[in-house]
mmCIF entry with sequence, helices, sheets and N, C-alpha, C, O atoms, coordinates in Angstrom:
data_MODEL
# 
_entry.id   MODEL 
# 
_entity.id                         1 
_entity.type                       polymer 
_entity.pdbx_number_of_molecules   1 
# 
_entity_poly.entity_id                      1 
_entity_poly.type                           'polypeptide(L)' 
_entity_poly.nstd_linkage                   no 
_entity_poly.nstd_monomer                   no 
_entity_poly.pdbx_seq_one_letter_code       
;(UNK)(UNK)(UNK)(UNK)(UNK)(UNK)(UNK)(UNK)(UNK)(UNK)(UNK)(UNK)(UNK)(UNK)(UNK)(UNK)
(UNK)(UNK)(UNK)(UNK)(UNK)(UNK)(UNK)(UNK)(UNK)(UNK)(UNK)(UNK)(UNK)(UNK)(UNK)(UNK)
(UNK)(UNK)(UNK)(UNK)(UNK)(UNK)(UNK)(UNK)(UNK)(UNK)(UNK)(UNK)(UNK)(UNK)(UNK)(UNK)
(UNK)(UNK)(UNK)(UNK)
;
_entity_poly.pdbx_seq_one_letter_code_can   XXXXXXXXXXXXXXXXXXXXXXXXXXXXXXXXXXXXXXXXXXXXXXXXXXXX 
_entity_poly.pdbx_strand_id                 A 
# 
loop_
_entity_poly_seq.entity_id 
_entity_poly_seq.num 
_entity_poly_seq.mon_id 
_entity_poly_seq.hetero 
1 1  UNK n 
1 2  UNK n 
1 3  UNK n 
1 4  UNK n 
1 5  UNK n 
1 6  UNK n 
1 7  UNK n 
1 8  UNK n 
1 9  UNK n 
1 10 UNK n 
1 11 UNK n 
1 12 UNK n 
1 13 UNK n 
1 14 UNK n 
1 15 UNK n 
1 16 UNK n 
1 17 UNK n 
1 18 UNK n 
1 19 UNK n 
1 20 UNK n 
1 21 UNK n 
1 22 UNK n 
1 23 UNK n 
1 24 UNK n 
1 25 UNK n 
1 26 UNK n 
1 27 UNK n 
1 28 UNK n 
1 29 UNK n 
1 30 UNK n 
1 31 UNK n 
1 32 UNK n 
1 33 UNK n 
1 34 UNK n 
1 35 UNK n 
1 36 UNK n 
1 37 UNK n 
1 38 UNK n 
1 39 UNK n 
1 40 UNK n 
1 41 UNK n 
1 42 UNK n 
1 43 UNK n 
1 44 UNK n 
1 45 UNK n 
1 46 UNK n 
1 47 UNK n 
1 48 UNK n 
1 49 UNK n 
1 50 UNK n 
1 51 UNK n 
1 52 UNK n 
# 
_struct_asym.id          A 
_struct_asym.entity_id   1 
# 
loop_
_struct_conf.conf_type_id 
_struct_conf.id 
_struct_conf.pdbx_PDB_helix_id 
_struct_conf.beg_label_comp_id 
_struct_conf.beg_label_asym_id 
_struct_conf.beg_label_seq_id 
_struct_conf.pdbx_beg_PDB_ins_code 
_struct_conf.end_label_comp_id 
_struct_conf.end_label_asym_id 
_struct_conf.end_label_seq_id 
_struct_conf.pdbx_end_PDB_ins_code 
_struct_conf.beg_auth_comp_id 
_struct_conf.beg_auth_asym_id 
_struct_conf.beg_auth_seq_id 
_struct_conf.end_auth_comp_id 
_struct_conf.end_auth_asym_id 
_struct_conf.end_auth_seq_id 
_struct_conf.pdbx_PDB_helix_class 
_struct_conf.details 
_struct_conf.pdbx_PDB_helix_length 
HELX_P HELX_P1 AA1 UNK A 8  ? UNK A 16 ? UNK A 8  UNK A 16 1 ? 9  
HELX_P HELX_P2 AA2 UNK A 26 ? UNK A 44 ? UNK A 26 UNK A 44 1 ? 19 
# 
_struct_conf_type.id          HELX_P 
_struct_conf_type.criteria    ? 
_struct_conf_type.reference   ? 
# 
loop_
_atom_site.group_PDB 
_atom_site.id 
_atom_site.type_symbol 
_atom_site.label_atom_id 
_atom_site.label_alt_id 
_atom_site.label_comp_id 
_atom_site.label_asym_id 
_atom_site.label_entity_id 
_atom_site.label_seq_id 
_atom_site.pdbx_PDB_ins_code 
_atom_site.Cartn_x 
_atom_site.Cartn_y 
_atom_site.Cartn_z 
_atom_site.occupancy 
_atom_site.B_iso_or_equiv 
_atom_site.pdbx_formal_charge 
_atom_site.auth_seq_id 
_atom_site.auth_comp_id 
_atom_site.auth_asym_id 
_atom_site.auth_atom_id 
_atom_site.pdbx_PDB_model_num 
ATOM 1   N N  . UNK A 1 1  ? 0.839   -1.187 0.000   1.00 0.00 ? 1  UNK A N  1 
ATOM 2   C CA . UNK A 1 1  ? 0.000   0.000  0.000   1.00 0.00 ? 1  UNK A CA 1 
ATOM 3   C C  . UNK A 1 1  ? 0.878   1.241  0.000   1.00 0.00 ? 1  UNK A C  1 
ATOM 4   O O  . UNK A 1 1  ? 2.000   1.271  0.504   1.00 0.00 ? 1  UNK A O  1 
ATOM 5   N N  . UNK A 1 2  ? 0.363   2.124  -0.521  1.00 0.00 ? 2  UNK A N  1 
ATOM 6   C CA . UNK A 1 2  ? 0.958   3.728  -0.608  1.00 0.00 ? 2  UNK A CA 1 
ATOM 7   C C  . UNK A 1 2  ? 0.838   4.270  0.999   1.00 0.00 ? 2  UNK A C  1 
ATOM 8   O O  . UNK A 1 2  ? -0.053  4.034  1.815   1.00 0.00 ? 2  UNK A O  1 
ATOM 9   N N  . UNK A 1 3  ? 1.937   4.997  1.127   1.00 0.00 ? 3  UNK A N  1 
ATOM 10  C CA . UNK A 1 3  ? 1.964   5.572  2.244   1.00 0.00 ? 3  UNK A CA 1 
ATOM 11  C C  . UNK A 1 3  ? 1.711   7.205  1.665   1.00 0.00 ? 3  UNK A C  1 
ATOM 12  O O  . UNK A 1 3  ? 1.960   8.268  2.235   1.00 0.00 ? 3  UNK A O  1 
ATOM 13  N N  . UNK A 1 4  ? 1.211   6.985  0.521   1.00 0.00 ? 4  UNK A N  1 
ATOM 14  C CA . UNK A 1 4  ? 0.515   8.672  0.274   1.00 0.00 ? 4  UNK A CA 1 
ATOM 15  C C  . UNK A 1 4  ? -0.908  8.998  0.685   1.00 0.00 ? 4  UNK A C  1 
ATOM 16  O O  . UNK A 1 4  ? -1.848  8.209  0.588   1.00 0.00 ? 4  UNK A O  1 
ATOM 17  N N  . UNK A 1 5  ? -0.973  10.184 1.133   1.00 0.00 ? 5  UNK A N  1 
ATOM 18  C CA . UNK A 1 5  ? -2.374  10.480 1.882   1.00 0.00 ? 5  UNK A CA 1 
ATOM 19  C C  . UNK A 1 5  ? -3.382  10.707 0.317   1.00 0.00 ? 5  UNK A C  1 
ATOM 20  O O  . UNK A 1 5  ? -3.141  11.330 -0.717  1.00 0.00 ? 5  UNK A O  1 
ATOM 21  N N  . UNK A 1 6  ? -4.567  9.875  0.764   1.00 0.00 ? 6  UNK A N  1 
ATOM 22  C CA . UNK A 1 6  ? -5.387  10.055 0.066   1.00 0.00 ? 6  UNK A CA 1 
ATOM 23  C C  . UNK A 1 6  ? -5.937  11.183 -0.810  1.00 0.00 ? 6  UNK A C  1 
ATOM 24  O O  . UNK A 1 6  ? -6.380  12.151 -0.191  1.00 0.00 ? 6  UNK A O  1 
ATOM 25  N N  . UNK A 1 7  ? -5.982  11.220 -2.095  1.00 0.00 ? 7  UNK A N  1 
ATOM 26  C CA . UNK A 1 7  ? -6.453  12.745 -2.119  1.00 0.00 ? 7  UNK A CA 1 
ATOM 27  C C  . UNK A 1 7  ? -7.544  12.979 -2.140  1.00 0.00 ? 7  UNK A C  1 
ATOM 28  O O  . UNK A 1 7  ? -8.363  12.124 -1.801  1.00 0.00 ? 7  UNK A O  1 
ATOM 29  N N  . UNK A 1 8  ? -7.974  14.416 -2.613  1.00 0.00 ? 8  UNK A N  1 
ATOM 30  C CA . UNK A 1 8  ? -9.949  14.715 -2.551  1.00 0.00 ? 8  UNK A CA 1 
ATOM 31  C C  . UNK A 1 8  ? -10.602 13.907 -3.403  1.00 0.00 ? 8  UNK A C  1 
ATOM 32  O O  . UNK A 1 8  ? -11.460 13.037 -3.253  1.00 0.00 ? 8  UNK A O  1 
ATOM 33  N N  . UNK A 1 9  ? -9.979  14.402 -4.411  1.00 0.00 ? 9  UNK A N  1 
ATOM 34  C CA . UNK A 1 9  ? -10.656 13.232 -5.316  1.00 0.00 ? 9  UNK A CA 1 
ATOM 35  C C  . UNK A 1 9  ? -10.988 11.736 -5.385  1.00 0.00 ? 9  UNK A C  1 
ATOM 36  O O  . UNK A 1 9  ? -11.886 11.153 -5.992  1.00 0.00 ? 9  UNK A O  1 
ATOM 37  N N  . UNK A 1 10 ? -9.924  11.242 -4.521  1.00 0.00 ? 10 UNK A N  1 
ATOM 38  C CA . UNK A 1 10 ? -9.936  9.726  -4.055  1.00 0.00 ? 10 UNK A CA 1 
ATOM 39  C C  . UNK A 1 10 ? -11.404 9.823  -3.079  1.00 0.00 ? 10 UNK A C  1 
ATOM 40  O O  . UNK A 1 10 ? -12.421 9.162  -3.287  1.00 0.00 ? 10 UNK A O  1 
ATOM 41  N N  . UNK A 1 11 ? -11.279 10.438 -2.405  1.00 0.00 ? 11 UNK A N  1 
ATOM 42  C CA . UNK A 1 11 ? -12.417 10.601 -1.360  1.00 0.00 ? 11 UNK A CA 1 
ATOM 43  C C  . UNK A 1 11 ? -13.568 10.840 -2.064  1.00 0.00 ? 11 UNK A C  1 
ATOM 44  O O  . UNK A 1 11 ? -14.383 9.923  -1.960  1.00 0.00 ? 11 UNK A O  1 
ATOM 45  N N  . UNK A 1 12 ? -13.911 11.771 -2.749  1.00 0.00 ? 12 UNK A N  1 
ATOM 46  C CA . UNK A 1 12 ? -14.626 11.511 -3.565  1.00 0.00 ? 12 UNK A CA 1 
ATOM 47  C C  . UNK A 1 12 ? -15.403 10.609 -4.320  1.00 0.00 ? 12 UNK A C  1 
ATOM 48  O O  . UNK A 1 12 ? -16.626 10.579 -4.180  1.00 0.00 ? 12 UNK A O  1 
ATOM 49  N N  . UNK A 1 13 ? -14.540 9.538  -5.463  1.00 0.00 ? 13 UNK A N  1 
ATOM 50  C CA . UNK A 1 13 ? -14.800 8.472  -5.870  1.00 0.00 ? 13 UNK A CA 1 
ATOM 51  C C  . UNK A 1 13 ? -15.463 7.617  -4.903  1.00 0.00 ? 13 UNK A C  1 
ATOM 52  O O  . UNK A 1 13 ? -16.620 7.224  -5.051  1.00 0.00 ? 13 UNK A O  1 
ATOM 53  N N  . UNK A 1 14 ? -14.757 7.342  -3.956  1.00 0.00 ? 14 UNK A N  1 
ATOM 54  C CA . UNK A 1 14 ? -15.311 6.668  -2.417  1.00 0.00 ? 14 UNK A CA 1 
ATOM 55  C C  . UNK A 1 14 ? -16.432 6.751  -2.237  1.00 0.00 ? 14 UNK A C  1 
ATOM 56  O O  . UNK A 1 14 ? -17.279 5.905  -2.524  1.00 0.00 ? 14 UNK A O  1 
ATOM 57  N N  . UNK A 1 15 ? -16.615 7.929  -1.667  1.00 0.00 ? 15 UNK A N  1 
ATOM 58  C CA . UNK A 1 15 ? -18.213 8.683  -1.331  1.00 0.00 ? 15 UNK A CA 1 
ATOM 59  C C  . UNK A 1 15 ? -19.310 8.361  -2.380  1.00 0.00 ? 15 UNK A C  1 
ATOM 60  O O  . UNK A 1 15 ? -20.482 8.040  -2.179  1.00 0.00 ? 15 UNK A O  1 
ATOM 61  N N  . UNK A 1 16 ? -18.666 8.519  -3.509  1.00 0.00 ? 16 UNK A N  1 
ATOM 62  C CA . UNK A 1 16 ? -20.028 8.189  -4.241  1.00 0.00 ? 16 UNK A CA 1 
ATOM 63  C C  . UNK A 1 16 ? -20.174 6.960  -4.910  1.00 0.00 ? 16 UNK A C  1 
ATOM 64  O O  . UNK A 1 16 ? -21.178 6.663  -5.557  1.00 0.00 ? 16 UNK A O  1 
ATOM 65  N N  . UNK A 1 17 ? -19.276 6.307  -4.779  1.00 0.00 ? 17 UNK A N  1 
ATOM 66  C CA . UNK A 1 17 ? -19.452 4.200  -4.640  1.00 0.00 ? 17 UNK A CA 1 
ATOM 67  C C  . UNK A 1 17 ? -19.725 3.392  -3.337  1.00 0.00 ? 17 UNK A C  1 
ATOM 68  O O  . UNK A 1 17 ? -19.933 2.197  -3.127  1.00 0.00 ? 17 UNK A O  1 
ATOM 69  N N  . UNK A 1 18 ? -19.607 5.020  -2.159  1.00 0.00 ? 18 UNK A N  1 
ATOM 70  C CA . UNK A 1 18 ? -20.453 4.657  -1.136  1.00 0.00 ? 18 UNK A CA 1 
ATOM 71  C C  . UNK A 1 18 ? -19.184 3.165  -0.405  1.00 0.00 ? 18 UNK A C  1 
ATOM 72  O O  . UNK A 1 18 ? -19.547 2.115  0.124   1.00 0.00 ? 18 UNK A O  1 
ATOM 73  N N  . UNK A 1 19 ? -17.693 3.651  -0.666  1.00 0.00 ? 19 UNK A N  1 
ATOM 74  C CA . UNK A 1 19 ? -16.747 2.147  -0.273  1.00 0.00 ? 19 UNK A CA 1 
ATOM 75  C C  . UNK A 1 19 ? -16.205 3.615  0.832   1.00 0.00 ? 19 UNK A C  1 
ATOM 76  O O  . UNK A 1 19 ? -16.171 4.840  0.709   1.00 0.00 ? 19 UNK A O  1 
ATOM 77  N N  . UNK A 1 20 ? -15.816 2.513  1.992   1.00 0.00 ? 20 UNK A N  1 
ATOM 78  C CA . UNK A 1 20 ? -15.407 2.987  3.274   1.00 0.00 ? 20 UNK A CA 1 
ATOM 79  C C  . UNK A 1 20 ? -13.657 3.002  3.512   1.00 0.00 ? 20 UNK A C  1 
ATOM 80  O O  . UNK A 1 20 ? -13.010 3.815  4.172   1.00 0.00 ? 20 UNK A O  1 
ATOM 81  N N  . UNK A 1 21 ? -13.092 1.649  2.628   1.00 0.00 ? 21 UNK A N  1 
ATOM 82  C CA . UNK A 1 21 ? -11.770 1.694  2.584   1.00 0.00 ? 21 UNK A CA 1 
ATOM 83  C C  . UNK A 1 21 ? -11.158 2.285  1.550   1.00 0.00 ? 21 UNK A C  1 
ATOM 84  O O  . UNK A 1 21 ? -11.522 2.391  0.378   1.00 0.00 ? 21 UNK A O  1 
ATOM 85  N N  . UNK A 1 22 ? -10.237 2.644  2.070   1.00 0.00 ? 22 UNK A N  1 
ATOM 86  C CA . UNK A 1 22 ? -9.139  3.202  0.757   1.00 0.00 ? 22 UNK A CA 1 
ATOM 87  C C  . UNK A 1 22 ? -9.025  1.965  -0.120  1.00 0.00 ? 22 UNK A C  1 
ATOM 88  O O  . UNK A 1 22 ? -9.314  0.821  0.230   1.00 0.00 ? 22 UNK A O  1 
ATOM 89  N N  . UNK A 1 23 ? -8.507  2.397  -1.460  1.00 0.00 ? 23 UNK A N  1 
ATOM 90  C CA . UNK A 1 23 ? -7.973  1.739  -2.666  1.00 0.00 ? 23 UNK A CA 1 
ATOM 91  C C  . UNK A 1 23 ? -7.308  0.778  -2.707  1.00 0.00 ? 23 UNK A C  1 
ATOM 92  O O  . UNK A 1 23 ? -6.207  1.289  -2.500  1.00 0.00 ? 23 UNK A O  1 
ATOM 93  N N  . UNK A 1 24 ? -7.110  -0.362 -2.832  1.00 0.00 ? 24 UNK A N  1 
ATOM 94  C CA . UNK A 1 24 ? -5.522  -1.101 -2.848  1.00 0.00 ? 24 UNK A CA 1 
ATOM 95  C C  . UNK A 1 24 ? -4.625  -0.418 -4.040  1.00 0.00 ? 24 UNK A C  1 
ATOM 96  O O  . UNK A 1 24 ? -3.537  -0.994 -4.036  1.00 0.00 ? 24 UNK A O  1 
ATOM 97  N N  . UNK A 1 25 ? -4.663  0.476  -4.942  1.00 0.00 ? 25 UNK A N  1 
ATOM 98  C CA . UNK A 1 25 ? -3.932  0.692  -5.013  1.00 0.00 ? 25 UNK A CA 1 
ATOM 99  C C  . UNK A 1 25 ? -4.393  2.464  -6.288  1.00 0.00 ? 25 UNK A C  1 
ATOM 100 O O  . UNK A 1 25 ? -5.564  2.730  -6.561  1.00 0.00 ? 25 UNK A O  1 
ATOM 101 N N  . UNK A 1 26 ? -3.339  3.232  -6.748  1.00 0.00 ? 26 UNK A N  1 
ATOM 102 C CA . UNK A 1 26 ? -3.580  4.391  -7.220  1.00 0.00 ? 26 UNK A CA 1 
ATOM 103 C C  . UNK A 1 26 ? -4.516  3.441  -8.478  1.00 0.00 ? 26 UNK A C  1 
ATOM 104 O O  . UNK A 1 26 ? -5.726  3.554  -8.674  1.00 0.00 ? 26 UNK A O  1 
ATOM 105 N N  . UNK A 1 27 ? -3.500  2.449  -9.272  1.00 0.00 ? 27 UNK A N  1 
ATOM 106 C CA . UNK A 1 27 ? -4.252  1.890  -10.271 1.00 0.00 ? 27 UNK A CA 1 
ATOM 107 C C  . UNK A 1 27 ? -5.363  1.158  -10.311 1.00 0.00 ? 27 UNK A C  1 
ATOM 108 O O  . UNK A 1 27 ? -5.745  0.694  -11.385 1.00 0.00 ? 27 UNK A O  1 
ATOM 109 N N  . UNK A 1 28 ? -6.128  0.919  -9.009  1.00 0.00 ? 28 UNK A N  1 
ATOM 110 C CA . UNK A 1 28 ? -7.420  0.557  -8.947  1.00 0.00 ? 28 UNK A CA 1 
ATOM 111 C C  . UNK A 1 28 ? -8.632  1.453  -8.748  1.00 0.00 ? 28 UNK A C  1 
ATOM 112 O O  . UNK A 1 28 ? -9.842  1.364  -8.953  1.00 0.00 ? 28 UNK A O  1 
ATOM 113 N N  . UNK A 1 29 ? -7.705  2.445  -8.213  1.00 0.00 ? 29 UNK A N  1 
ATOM 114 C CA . UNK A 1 29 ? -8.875  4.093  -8.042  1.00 0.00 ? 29 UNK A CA 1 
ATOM 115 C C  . UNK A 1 29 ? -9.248  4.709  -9.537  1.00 0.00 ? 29 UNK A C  1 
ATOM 116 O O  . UNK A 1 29 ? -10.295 5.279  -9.840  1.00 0.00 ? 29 UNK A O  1 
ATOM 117 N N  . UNK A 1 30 ? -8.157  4.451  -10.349 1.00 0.00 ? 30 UNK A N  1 
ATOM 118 C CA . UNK A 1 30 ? -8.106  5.155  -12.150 1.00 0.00 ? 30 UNK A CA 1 
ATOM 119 C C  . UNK A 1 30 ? -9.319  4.964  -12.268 1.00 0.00 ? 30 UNK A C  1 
ATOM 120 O O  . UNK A 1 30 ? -10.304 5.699  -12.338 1.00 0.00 ? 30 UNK A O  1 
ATOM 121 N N  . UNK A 1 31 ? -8.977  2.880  -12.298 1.00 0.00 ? 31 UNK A N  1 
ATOM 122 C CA . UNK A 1 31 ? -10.099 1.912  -13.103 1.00 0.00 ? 31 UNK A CA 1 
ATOM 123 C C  . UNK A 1 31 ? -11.381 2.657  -12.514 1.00 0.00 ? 31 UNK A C  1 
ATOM 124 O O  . UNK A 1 31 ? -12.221 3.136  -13.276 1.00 0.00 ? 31 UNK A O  1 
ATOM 125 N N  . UNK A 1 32 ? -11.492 2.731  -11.173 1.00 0.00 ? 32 UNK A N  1 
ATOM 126 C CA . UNK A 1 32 ? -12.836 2.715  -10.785 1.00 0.00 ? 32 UNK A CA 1 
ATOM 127 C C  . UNK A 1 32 ? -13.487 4.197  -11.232 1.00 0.00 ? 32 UNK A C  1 
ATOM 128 O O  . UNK A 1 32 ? -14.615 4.307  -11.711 1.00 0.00 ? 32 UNK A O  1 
ATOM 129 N N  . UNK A 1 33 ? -12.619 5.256  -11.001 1.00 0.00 ? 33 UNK A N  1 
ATOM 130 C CA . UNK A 1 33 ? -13.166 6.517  -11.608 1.00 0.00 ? 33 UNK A CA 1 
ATOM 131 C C  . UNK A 1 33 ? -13.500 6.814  -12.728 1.00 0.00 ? 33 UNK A C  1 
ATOM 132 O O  . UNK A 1 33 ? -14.270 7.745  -12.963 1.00 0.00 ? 33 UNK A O  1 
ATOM 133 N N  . UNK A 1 34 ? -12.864 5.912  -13.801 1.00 0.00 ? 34 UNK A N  1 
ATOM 134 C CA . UNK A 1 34 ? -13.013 5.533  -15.357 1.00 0.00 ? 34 UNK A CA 1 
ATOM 135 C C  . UNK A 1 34 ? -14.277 4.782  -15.358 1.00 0.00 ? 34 UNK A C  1 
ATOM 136 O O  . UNK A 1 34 ? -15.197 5.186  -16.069 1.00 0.00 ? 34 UNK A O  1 
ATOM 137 N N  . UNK A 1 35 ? -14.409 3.779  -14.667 1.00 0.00 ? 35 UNK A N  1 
ATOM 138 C CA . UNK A 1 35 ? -15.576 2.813  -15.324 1.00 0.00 ? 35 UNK A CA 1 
ATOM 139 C C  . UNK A 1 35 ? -16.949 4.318  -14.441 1.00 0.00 ? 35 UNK A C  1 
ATOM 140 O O  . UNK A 1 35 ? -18.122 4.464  -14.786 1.00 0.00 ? 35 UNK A O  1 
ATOM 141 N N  . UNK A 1 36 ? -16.347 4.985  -13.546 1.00 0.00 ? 36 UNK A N  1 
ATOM 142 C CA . UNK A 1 36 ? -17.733 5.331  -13.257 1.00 0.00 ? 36 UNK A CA 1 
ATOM 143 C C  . UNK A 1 36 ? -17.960 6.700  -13.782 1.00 0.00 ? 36 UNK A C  1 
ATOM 144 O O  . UNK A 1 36 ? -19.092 7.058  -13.460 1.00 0.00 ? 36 UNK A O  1 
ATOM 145 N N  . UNK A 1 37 ? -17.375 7.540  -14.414 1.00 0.00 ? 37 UNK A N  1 
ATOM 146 C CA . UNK A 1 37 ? -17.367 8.439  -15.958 1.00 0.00 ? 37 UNK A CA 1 
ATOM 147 C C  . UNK A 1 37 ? -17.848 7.940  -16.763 1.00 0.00 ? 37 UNK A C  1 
ATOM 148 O O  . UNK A 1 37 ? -18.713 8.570  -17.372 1.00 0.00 ? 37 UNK A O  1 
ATOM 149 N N  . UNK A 1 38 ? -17.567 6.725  -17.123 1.00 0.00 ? 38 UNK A N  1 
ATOM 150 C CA . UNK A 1 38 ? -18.183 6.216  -18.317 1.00 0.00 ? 38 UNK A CA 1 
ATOM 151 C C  . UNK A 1 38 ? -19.809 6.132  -17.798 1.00 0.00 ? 38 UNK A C  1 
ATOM 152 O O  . UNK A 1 38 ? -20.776 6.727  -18.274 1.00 0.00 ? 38 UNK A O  1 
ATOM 153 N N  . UNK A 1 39 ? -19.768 5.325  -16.826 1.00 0.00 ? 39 UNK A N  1 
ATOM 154 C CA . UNK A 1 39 ? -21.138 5.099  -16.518 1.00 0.00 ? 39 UNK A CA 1 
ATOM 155 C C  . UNK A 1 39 ? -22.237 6.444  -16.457 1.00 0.00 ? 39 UNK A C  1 
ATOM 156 O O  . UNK A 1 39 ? -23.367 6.323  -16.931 1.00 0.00 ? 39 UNK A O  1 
ATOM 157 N N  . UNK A 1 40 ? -21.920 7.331  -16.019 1.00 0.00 ? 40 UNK A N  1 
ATOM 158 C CA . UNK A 1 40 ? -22.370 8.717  -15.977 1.00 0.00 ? 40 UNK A CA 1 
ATOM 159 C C  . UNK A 1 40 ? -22.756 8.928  -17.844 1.00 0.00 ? 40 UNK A C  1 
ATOM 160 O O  . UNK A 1 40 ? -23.745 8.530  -18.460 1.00 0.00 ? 40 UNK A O  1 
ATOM 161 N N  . UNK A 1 41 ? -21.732 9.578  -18.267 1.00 0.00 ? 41 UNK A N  1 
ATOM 162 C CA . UNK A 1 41 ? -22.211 9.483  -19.966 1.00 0.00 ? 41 UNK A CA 1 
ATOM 163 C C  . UNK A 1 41 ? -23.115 8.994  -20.286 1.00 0.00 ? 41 UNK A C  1 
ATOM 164 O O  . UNK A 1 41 ? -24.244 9.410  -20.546 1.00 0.00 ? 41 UNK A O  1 
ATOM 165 N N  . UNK A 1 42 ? -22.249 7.172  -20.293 1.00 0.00 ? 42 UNK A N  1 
ATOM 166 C CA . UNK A 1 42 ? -23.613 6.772  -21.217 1.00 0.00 ? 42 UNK A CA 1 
ATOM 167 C C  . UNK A 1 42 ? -24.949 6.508  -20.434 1.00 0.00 ? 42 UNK A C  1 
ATOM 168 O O  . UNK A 1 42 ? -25.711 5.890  -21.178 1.00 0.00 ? 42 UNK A O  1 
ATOM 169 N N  . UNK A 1 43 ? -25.531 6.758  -19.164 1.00 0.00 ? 43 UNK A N  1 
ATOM 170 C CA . UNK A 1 43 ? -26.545 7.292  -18.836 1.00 0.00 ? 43 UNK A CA 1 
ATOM 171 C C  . UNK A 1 43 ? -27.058 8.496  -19.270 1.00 0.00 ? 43 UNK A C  1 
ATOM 172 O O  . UNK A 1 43 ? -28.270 8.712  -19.292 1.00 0.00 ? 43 UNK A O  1 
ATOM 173 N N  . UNK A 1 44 ? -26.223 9.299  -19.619 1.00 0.00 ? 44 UNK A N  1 
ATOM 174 C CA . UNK A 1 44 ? -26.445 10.828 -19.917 1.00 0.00 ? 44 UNK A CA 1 
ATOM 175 C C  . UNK A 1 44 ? -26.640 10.733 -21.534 1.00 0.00 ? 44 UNK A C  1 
ATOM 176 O O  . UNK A 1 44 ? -27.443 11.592 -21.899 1.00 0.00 ? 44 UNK A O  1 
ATOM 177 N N  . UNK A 1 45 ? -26.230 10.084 -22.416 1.00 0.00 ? 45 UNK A N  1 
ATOM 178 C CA . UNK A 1 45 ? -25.852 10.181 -23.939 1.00 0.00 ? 45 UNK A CA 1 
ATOM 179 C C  . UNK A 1 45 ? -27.705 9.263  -24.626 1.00 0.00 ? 45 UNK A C  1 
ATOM 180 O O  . UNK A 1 45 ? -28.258 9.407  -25.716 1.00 0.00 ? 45 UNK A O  1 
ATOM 181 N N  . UNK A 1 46 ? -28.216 8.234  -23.168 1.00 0.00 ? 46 UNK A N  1 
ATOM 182 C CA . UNK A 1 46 ? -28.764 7.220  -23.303 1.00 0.00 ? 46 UNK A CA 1 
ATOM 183 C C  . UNK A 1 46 ? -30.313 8.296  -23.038 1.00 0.00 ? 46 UNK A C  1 
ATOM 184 O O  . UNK A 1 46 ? -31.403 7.848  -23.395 1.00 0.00 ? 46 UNK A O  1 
ATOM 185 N N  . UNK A 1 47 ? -30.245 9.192  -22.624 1.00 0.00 ? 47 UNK A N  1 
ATOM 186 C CA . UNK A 1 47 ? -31.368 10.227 -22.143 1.00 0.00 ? 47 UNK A CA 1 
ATOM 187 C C  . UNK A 1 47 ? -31.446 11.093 -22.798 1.00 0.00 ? 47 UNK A C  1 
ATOM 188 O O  . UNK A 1 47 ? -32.386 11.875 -22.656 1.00 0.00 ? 47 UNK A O  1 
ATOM 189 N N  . UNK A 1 48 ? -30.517 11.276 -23.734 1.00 0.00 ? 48 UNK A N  1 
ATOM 190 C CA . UNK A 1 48 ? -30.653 12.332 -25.193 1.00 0.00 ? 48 UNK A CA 1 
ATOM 191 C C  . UNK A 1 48 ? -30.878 11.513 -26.137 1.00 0.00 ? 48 UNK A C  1 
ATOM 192 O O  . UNK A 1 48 ? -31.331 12.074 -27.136 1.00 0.00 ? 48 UNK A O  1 
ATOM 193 N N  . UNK A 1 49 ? -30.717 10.171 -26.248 1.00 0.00 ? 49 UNK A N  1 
ATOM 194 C CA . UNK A 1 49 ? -30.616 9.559  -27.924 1.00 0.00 ? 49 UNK A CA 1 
ATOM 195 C C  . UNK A 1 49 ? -32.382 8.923  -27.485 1.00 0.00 ? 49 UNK A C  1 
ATOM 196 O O  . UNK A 1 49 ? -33.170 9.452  -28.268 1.00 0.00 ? 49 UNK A O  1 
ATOM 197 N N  . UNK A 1 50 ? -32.830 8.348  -26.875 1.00 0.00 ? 50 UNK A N  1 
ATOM 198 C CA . UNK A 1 50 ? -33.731 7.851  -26.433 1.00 0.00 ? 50 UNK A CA 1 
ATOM 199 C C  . UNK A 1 50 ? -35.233 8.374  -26.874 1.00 0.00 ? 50 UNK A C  1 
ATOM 200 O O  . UNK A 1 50 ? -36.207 7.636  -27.025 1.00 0.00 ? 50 UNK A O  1 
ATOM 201 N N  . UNK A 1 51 ? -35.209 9.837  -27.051 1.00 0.00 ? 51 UNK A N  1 
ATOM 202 C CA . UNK A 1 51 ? -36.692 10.593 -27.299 1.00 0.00 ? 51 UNK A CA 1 
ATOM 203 C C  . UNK A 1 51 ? -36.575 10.201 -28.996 1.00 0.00 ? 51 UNK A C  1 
ATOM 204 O O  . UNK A 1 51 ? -37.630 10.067 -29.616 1.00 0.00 ? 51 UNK A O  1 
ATOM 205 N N  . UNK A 1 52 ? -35.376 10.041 -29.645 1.00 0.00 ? 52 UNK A N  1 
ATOM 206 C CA . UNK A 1 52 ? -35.292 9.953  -31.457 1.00 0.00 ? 52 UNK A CA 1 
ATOM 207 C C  . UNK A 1 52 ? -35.505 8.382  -31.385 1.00 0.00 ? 52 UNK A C  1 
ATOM 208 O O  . UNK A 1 52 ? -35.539 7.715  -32.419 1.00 0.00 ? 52 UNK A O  1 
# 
């Protein structure tokens, strides 16, 4: 594990996947902030294409 202090943004991601522990690692926080951007979009892309 990193002995670097978490940043906001880490906290962040956290908070809103609603997970209590830190990351195992920087490269598992990416993945998770990536898959959940994506997820945002194409919810968002899926609520504009949807009325055509």
């Amino acid at each position: 594990m990193s002995d670097i202090a978490p940043s906001r943004t880490s906290r962040d991601v956290r908070e809103e996947i609603q997970q209590t522990r830190p990351f195992r690692s920087s490269s598992q926080e990416a993945l998770i902030a990536l898959m959940r951007t994506a997820s945002v979009l194409s919810r968002r892309v899926a609520r504009v294409v949807e009325p055509h």
